[in-house]
C-alpha positions as a printed Julia matrix, in Angstrom:
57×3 Matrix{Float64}:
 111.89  69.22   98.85
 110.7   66.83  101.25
 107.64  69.45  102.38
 103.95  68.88  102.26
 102.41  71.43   99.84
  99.41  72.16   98.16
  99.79  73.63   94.63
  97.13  75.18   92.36
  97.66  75.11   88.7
  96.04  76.56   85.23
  94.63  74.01   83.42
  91.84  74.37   80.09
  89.12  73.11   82.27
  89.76  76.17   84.61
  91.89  75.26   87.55
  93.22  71.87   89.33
  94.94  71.65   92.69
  97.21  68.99   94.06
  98.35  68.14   97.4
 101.14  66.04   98.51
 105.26  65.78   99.26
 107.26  67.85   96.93
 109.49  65.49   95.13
 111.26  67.57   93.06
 111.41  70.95   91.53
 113.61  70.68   88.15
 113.73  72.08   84.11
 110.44  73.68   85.11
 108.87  70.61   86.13
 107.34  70.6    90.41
 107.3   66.96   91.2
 104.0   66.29   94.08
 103.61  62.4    95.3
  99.69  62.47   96.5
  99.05  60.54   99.4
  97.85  57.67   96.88
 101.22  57.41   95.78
 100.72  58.99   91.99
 102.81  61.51   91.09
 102.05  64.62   89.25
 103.99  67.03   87.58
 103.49  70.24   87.09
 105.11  72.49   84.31
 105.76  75.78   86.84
 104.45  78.05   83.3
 100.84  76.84   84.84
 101.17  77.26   88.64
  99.51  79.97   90.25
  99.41  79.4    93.79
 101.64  77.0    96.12
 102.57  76.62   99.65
 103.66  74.39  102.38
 101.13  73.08  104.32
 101.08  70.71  107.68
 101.57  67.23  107.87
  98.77  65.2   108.07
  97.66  64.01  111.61
């Protein structure tokens, strides 16, 4: 929690990605606050790829 990460995620469309501060990570559900301040969740059935990436400068 607290991290940077960039997550990549099955969607119908294909695939979507999402980068941002790892909220939360709970009942499945990955919690990422984009630098916009939305949050999106992510059921972990659907991620495929994550990892924590650097700040931003």
């Amino acid at each position: 929690m607290g991290k940077r990460v960039t997550t990549r995620r099955k969607v119908p469309e294909g695939f979507r990605d999402a980068v941002g501060e790892l909220e939360f990570w709970r009942d499945g559900v990955l919690g990422v606050r984009r630098r916009d301040g939305s949050l999106v969740e992510i059921d972990e059935r659907t991620l495929v790829a994550a990892k924590v990436v650097p700040g931003r400068a």
